[in-house]
C-alpha positions as CSV (number, residue, x, y, z in Angstrom):
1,X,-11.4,-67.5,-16.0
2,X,-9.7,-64.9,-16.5
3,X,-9.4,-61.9,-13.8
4,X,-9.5,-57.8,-14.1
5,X,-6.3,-56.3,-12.1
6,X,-8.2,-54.1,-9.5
7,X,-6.2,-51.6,-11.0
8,X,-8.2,-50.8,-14.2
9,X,-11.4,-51.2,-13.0
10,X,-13.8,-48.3,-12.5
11,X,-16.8,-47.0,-14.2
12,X,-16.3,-44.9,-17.2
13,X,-16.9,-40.9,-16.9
14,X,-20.8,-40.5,-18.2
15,X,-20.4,-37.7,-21.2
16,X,-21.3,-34.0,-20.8
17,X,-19.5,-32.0,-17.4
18,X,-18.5,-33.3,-14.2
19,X,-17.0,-31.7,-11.2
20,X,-13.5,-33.2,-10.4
21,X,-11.4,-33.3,-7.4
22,X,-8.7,-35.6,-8.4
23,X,-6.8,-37.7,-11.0
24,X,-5.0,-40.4,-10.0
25,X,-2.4,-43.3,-11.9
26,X,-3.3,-45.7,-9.6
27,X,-6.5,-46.9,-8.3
28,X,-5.6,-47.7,-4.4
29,X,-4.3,-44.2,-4.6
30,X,-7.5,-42.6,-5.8
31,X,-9.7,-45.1,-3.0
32,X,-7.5,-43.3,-0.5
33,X,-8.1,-40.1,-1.5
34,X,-12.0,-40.6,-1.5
35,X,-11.7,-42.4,1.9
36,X,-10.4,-38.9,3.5
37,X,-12.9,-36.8,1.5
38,X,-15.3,-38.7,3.5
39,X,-14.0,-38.8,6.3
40,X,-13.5,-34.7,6.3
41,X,-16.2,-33.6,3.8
42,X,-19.8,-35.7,4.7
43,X,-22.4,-34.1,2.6
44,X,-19.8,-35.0,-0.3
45,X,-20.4,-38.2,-2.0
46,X,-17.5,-38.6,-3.8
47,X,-17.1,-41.6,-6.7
48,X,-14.0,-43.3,-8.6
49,X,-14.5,-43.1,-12.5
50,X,-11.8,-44.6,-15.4
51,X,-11.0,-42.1,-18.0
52,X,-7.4,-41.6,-20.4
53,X,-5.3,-39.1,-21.3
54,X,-5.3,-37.9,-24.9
55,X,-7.6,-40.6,-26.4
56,X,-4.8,-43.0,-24.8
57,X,-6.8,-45.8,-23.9
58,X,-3.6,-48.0,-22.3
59,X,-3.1,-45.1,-19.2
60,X,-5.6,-45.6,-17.2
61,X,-6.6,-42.7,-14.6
62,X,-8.8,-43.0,-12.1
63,X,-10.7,-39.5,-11.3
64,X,-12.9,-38.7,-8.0
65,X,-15.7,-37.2,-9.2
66,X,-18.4,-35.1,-7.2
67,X,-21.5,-35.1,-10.4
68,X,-20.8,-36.0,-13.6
69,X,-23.2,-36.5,-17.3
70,X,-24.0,-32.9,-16.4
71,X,-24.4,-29.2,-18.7
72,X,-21.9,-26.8,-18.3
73,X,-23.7,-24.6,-15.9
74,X,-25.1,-27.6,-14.2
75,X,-21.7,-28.2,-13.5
76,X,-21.1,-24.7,-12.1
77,X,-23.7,-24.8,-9.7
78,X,-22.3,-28.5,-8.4
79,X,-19.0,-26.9,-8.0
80,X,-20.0,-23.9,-5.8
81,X,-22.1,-26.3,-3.9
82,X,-19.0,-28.3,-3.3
83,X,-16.7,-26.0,-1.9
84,X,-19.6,-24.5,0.1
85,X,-20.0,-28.0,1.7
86,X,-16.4,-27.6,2.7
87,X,-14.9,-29.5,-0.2
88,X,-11.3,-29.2,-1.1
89,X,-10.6,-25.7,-3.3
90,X,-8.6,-26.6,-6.3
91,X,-11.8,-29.2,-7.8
92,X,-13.0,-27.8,-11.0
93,X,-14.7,-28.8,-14.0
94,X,-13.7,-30.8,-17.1
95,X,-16.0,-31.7,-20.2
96,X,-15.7,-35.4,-21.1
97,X,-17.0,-36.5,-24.8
């Protein structure tokens, strides 16, 4: 049998818009990171997703997403709601496809 490195394995990113915090290279990183944001921001719920960079499928990045699979102003609502729950100031929105 053959095993996944823990390093490429997340979800992928549902399509449509998703408010992001983070992108990390490697995945103990990016479990780190989401550690702290609970630890600092409770009514977050943040989650590890896989995506690549330019249609690069060998990078893998591993992003901390807050809601994803959303509509543009779905997503802009989610992000106010964010940093009005204390969350970190530079998460924004990115379109996945």
């Amino acid at each position: 049998m053959t095993e996944t490195p823990a390093n490429t394995t997340a979800p992928a990113i549902p399509r449509g818009w998703a408010v992001v915090d983070s992108i990390y290279a490697d995945r103990p990183e990016a479990e780190r990171r989401v550690t702290e944001i609970r630890a600092q921001h409770s009514k977050l719920n943040p989650r590890i997703f896989s995506g690549s960079t330019a249609g690069n499928t060998a990078v893998a990045r591993f992003l901390i997403v807050y809601s994803s699979g959303l509509s543009e102003t779905q997503a802009k609502r989610q992000l106010q709601r964010a940093r009005g729950s204390g969350g970190p100031r530079d998460i924004r929105i990115m379109r996945f496809r």
